[in-house]
N, C-alpha and C positions, 0 to 999 in steps of 0.2 A: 864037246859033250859036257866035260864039269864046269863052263859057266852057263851051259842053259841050265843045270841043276842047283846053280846056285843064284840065277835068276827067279826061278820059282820058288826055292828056299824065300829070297828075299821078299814074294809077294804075299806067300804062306803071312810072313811074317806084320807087314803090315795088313793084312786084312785081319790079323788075329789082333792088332792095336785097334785097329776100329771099332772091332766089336767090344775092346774092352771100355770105349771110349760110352759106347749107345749103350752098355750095360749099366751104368750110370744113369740115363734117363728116366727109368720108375722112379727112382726114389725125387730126386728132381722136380718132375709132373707133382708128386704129391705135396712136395714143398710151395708149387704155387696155386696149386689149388687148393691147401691150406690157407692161404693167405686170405682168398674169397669170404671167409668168414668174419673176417677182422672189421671194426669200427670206420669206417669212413673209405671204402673199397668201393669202387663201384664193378658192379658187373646183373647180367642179369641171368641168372640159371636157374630154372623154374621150368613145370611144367606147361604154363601157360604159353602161346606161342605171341610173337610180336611184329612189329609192322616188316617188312624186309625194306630195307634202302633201296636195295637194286631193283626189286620188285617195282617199287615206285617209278624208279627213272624207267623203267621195260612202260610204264602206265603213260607216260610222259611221250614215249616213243611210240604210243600207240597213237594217242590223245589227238598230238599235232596234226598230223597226216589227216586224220579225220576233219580237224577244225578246216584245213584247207586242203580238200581233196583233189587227188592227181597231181598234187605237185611234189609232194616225200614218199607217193605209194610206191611199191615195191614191182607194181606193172604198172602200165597206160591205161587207164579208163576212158567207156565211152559212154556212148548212151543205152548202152545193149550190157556190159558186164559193170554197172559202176555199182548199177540196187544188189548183185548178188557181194562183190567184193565189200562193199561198204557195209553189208549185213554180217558178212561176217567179221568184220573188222570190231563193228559196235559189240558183237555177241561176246568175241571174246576180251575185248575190253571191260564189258558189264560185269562180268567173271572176275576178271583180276580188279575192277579196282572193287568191289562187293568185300570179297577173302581180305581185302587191303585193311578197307576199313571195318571189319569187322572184328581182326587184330586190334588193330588201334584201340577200338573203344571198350573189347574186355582186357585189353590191358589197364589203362585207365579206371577201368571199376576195381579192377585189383588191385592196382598201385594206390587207389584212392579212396577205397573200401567203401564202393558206392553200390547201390541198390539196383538189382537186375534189371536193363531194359530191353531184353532181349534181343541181345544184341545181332543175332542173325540175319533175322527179319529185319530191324532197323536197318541196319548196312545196306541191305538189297531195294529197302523203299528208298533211303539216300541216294544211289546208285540208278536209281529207275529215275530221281528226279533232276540227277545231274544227266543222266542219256536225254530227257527232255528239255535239258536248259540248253545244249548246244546248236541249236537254231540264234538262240540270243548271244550267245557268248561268238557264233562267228560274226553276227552284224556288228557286234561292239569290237571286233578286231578287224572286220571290212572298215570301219568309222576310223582305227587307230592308223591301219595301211592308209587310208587319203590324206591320212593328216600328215604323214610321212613322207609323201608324193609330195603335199602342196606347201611343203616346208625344208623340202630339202631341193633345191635346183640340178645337185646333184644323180636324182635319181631321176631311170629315163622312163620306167613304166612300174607299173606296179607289183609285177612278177620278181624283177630286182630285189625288188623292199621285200619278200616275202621268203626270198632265195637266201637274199641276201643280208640282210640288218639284223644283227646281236638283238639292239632294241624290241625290235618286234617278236623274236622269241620268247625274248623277256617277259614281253607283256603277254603273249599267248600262255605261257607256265604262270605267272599271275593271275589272271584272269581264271583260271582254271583254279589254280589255287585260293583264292578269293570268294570262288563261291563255295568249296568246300569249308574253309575256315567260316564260311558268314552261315554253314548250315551246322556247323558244330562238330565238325570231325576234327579229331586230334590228330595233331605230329605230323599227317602225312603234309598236310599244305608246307610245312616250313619246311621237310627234305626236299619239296618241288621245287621251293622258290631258292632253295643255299643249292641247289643241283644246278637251277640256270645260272645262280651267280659265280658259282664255280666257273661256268664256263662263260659265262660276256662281262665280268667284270659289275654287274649290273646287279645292286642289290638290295632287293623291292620286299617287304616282310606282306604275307600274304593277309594281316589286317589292312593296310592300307585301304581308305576308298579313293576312286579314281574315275572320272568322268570319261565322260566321252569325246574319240577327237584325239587326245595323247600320245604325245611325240618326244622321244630324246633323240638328237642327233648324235651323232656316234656314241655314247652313252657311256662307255668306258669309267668305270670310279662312282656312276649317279649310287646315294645310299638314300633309301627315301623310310623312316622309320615308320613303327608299327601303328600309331593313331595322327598319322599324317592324314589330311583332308585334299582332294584336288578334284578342281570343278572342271568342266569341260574347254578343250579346247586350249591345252596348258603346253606347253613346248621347253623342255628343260636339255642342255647341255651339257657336257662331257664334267663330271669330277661333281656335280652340284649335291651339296649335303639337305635335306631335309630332315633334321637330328631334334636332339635332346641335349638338354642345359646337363652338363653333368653334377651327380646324385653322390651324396655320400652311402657308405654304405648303408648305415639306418633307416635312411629316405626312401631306398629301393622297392622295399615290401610296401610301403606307405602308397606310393604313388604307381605299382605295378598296372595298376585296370584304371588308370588317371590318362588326361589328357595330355602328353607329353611333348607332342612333336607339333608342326606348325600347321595351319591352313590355310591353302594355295586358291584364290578364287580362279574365276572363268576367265580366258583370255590373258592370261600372264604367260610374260616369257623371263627366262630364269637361265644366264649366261653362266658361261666353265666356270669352272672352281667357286660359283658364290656357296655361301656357309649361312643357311637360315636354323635357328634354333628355336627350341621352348612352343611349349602348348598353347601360349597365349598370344602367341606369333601369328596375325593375320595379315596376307598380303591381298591387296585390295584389288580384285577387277581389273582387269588392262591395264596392268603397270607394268614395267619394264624392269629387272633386277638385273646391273650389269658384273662383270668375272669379279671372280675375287671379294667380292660384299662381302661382308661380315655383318649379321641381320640378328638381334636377339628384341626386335620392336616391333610393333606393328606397322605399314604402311598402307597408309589410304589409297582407294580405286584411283586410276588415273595416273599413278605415278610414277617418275622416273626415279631409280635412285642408283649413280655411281660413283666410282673412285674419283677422284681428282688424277686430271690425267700428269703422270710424273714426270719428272724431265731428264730428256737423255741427254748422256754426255757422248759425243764422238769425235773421238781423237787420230791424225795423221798419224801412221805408223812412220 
């Protein structure tokens, strides 16, 4: 009997340390929400409300499934339930990405002390004109799947490439996000396009233009920057940089809305690990870039341009 009394003595005891531990806490909280005030802090605590990240990726997971229906839905569709599910899929799609971007852009007028444009109503026309562009945006992603089919040997049909390849999600969260950044909505395109890149490794800045036909095989590392140009019919490989000559800091404001990144024509194919840089960087129509390049020039249509192949040494153990 006196050690179970001196068992609960001892928890009396520590639970009375704990609390004296979270009695601490007020003053604490105040010490760092004091801080929020300070010179070069960022945070954002306002009445105004802002885009939600998650929100977007939920928009993302809506998106897909729609762009290529029946294959991520959550039931089997036929010819008899696909108009009712697909209707409500679009419906409440419209909704969330409407509220998306309608954060986005009165934040933006706040952050940037811009002149009302109603932003309610904008959002919901932006919104009504991306529900009508997805007709277009899946035939340019039926056009990206064959290119993927007739350039990868490895793949046996085109369900695979749809199931299956990082790349083509990629391109389907670009594409998406590409027409929203080309209609002027802020922020949300670049959490689309760093939310795929989180996940395939793959990573496409939603100014990018990009033709039709476009294909990475396994993709893994591809970084394709923001006024990169790419004509139809382009096939780039694992690790391939499409970058920018590095800026000093001063440079940076200078050349922000500048040509910075390279332009890729029609018919080029672009091997692992090449490195093409600078805005002034054109590669020329059906040429061939092999691994490892290192490209800060132009090259003319037609052309091959590789490494000199090195030479191995192999020695008897």
């Amino acid at each position: 009997m006196q050690e179970g009394e001196n068992s609960k003595e001892r928890c009396r005891e520590e639970i009375a340390a704990t609390q004296k531990h979270r009695s601490r806490l007020p003053l604490l909280i105040d010490e760092v929400v004091a801080q929020y005030g300070k010179r070069g802090r960022l945070h954002h605590i306002g009445p105004e409300p802002i885009p939600s990240r998650q929100a977007i990726i939920d928009i993302i997971r809506k998106t897909v499934p729609i762009l290529f229906p029946g294959f991520f839905s959550e039931k089997r569709l036929d010819e008899i339930n696909a108009r009712y599910y697909l209707g409500e899929q679009i419906t409440e799609l419209f909704d969330a990405i409407a509220t998306q971007i309608q954060h986005a852009i009165r934040h933006d007028c706040i952050r940037f002390n811009r002149p009302c444009v109603h932003c309610e109503d904008l959002s919901q026309e932006i919104t009504l004109k991306f529900i009508e562009s997805i007709p277009q945006l899946q035939e340019k992603l039926s056009k990206d799947v064959r290119a993927a089919f007739e350039g990868d040997p490895a793949s046996r049909h085109f369900d695979e490439i749809i199931f299956c390849y990082p790349g083509l999600f990629a391109m389907a969260v670009y594409r998406v996000a590409h027409w929203l950044h080309s209609n002027a909505v802020p922020l949300i395109p670049r959490i689309m396009t760093e939310y795929a890149h989180s996940l395939t490794g793959i990573d496409i800045h939603p100014g990018v233009v990009i033709g039709e036909s476009f294909f990475m095989d396994h993709g893994t590392g591809v970084v394709i920057g923001e006024t990169t140009t790419i004509g139809d019919r382009v096939r780039l490989y694992q690790g391939v940089t499409l970058g920018a000559l590095s800026l000093g800091k001063d440079e940076c404001p200078l050349l922000r809305d500048q040509k910075r990144h390279p332009t890729i024509e029609d018919d080029v194919i672009i091997y692992a690990n090449a490195t093409i840089l600078g805005g002034q960087t054109v590669i020329g129509a059906r040429s061939t870039i092999g691994g490892n390049v290192w490209l800060t020039e132009s090259v003319p249509p037609d052309t091959s341009v590789f490494l000199k192949k090195p030479e191995l040494v192999m020695k008897n153990k």
